[in-house]
Backbone as CSV, one residue per row, in Angstrom:
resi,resn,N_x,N_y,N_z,CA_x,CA_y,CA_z,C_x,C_y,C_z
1,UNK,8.739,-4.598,7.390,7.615,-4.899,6.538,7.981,-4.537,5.127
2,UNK,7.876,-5.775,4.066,8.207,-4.976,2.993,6.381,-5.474,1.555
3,UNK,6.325,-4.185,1.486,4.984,-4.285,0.627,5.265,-4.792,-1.272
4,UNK,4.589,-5.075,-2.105,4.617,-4.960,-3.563,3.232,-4.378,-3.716
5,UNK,4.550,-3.841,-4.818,3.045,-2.545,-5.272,3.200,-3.141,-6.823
6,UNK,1.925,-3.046,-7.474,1.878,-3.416,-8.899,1.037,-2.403,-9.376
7,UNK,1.613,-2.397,-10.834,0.945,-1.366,-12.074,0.886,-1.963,-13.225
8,UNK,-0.260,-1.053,-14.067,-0.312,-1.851,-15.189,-1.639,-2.554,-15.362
9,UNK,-2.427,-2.548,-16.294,-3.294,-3.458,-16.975,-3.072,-4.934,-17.369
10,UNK,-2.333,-4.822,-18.276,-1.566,-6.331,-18.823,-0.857,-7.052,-18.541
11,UNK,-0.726,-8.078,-18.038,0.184,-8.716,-17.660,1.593,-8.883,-18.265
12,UNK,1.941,-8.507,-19.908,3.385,-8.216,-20.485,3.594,-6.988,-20.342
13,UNK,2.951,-6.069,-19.634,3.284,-4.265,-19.130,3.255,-4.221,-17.915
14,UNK,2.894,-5.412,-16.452,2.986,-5.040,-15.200,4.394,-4.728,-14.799
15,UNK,4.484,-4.004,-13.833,6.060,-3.707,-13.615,5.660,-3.471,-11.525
16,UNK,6.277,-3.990,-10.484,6.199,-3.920,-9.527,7.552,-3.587,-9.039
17,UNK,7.736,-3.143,-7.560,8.394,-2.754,-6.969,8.531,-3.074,-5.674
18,UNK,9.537,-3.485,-4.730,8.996,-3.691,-3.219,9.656,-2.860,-2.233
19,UNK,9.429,-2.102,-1.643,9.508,-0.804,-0.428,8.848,-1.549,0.889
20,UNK,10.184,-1.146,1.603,10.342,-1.736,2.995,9.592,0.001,3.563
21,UNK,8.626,-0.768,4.294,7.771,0.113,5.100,7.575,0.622,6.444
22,UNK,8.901,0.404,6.711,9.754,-0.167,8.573,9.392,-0.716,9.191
23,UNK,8.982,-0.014,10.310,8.280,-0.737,11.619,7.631,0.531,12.447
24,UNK,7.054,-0.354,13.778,6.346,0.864,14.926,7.672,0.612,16.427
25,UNK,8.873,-0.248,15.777,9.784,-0.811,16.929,9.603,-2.041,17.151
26,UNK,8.654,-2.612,16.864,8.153,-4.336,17.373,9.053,-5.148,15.674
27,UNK,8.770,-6.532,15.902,9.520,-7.612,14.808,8.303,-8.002,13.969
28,UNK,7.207,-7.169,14.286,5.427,-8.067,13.348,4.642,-6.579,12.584
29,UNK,4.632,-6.759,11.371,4.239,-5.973,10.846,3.252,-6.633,9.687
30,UNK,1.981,-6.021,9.680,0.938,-6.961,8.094,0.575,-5.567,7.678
31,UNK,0.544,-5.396,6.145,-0.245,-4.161,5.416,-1.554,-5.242,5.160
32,UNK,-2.499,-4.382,5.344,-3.835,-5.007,4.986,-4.362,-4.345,3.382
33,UNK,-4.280,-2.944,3.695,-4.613,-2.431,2.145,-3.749,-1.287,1.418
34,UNK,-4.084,-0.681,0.098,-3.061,0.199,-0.306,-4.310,1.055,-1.707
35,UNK,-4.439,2.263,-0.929,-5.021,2.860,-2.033,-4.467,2.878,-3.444
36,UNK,-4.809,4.373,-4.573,-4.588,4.697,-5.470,-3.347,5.563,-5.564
37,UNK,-3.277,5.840,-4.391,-1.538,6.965,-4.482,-0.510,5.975,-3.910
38,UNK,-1.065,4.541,-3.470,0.581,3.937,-2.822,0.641,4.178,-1.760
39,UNK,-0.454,4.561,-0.985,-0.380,4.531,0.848,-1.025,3.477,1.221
40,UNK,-0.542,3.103,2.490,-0.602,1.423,3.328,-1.061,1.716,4.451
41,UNK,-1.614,1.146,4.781,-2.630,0.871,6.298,-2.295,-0.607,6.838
42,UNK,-1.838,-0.920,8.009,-2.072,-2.350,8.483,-2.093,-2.430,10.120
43,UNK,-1.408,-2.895,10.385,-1.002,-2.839,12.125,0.201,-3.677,11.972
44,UNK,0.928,-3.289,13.109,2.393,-3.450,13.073,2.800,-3.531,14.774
45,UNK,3.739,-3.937,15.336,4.058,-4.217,16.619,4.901,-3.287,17.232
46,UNK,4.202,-2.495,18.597,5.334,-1.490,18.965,6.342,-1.800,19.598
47,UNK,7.577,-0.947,20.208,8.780,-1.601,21.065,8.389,-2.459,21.918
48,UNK,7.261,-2.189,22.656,6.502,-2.361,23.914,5.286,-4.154,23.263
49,UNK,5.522,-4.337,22.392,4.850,-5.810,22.052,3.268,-5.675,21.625
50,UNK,2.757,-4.163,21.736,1.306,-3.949,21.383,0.975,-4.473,19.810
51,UNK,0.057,-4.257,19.099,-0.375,-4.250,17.631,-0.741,-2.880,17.767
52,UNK,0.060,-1.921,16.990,-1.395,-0.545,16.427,-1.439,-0.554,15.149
53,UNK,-2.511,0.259,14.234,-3.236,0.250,13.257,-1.561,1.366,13.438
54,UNK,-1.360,1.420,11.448,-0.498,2.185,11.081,-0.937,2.467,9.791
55,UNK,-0.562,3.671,9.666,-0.842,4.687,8.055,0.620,4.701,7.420
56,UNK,0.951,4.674,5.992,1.954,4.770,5.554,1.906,5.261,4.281
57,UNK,2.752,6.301,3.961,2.855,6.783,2.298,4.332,7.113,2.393
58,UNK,4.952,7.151,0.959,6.544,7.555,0.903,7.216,9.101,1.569
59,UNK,6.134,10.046,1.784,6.397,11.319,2.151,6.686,10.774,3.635
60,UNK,6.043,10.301,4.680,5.664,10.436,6.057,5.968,8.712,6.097
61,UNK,6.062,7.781,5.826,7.131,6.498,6.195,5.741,6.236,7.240
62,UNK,6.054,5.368,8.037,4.975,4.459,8.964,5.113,5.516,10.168
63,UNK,3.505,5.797,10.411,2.892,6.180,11.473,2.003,5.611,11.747
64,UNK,2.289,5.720,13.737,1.419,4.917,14.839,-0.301,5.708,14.937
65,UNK,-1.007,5.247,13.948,-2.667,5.907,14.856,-2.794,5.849,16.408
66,UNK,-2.194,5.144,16.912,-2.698,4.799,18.521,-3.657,4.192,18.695
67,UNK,-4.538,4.614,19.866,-5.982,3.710,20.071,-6.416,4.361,20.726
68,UNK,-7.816,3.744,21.023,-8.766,4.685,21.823,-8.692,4.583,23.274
69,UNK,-7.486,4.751,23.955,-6.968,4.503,25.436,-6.814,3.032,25.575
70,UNK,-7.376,1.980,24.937,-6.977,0.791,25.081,-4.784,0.215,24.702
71,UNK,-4.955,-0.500,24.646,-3.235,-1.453,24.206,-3.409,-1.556,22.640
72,UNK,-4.438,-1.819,22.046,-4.067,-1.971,20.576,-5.085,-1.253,19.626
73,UNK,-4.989,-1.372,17.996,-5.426,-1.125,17.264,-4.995,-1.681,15.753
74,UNK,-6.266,-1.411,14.579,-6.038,-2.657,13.512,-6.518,-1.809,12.580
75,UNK,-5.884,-1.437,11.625,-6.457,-0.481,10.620,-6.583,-1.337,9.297
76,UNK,-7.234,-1.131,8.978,-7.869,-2.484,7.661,-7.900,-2.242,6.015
77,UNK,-8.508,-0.623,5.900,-8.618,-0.027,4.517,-8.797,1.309,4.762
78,UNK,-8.458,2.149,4.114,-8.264,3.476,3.424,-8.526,3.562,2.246
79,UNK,-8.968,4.798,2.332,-9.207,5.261,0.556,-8.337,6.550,0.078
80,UNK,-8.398,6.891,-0.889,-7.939,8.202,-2.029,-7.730,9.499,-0.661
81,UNK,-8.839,9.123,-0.204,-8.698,11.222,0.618,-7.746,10.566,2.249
82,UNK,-7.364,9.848,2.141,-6.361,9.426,3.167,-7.415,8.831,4.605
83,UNK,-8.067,8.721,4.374,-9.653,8.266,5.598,-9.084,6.698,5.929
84,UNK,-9.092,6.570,7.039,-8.910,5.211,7.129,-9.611,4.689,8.650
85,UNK,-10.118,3.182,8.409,-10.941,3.110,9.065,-10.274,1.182,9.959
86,UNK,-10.885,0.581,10.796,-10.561,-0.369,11.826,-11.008,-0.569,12.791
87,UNK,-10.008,-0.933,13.770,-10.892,-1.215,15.266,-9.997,-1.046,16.323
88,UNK,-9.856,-0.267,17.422,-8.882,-0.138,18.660,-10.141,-0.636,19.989
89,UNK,-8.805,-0.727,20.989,-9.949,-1.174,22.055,-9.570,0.387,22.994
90,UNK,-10.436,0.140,23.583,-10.930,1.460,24.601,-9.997,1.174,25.881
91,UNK,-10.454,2.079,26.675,-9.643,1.872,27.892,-10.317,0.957,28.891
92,UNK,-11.726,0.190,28.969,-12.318,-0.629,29.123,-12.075,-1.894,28.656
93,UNK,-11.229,-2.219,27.606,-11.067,-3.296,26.640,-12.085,-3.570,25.953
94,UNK,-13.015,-2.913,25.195,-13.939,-2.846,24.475,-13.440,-2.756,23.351
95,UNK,-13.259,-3.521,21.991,-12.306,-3.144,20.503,-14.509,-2.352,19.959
96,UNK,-13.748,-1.112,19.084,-14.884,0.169,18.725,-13.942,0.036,17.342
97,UNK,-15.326,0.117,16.655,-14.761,0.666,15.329,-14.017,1.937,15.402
98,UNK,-13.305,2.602,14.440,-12.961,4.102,14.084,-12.709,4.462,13.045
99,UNK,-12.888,5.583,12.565,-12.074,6.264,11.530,-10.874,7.096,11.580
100,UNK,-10.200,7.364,10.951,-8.936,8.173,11.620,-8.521,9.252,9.839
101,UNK,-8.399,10.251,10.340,-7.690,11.306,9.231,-6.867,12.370,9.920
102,UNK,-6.128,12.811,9.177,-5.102,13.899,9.758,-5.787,14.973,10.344
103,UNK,-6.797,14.860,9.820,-7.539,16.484,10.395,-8.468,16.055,11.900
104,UNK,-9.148,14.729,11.921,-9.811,14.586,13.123,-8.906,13.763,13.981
105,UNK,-8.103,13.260,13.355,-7.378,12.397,14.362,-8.297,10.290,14.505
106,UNK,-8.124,9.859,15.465,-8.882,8.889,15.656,-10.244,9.102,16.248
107,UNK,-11.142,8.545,15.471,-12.774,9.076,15.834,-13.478,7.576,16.365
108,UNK,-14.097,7.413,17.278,-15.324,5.924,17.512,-16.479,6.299,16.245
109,UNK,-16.576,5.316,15.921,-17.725,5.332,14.680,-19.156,5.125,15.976
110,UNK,-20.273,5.497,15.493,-21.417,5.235,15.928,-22.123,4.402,15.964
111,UNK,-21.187,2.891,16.674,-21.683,1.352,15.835,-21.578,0.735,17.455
112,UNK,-22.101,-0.184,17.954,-22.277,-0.992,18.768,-20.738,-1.106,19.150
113,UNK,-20.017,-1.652,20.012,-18.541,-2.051,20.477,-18.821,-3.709,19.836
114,UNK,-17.240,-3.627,19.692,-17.133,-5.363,19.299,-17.486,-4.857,17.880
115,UNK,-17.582,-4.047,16.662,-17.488,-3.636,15.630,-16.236,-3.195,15.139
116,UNK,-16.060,-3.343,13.624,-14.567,-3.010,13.099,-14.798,-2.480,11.971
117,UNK,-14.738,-1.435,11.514,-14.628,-0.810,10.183,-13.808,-1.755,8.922
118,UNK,-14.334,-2.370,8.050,-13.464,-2.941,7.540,-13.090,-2.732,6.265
119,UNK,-13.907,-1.642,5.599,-13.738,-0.704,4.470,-14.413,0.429,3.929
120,UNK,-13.591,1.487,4.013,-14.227,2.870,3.042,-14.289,3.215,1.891
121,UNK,-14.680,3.934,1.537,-15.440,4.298,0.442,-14.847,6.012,0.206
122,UNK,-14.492,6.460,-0.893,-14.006,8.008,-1.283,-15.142,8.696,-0.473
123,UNK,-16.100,8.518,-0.823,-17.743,9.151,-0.497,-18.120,9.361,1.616
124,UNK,-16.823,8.538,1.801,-16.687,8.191,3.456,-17.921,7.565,3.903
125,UNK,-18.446,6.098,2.799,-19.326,5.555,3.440,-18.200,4.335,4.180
126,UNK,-18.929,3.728,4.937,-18.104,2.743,5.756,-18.649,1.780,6.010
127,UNK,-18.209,0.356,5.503,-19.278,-1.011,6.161,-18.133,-1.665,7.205
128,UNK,-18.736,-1.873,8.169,-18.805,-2.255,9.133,-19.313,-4.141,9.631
129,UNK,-18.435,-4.482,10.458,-19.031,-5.894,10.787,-18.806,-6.297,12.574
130,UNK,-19.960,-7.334,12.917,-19.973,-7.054,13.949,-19.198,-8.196,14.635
């Protein structure tokens, strides 16, 4: 996976860069979003042919969120405090929204199943679609 990152206001001062963001072992990798520090969220393909939602910054390179006992997961947007939010399926095959941070790990949001987090907010508000 390789991302562009852009800076800059003006278009005769933008200056970009492109950083290969590896893999989870699989050949399919999409970044969906990229906060204010240059960390990436998308889902990416494991050895094993799954999709999981993946977190990425230059310190810690691409990591697997997992899922909520289901085969996959889809991480969509993140914000500033590293919060990032999507949809895994359960061990039922139910896809549940979640949030995921280093400190709680992967959480089910409190939303109907068949819901996907599809962007946060610094404030950790979260809209959701069904």
């Amino acid at each position: 996976m390789i991302g562009v990152v852009l800076g800059g206001f003006c278009p005769a001062e933008t200056r970009y860069f492109i950083e290969d963001l590896g893999s989870l072992g699989g050949k399919e990798c999409r970044a969906f979003a990229i906060n204010d520090r240059g960390h990436v969220v998308g889902e990416a393909q494991t050895d094993d042919g799954k999709l999981h939602g993946f977190f990425w910054s230059p310190e810690t390179g691409m990591e697997d969120l997992g899922t909520l006992g289901g085969a996959t997961s889809h991480a969509y947007d993140l914000n500033n405090r590293e919060v990032v939010v999507g949809e895994a399926q359960t061990e039922n095959g139910l896809r549940n929204a979640f949030f995921w941070s280093r400190e709680s790990g992967m959480t089910i949001l409190p939303v109907p199943p068949t819901n996907a987090g599809s962007a946060v907010a610094s404030s950790l508000h979260v809209a959701s679609w069904a």
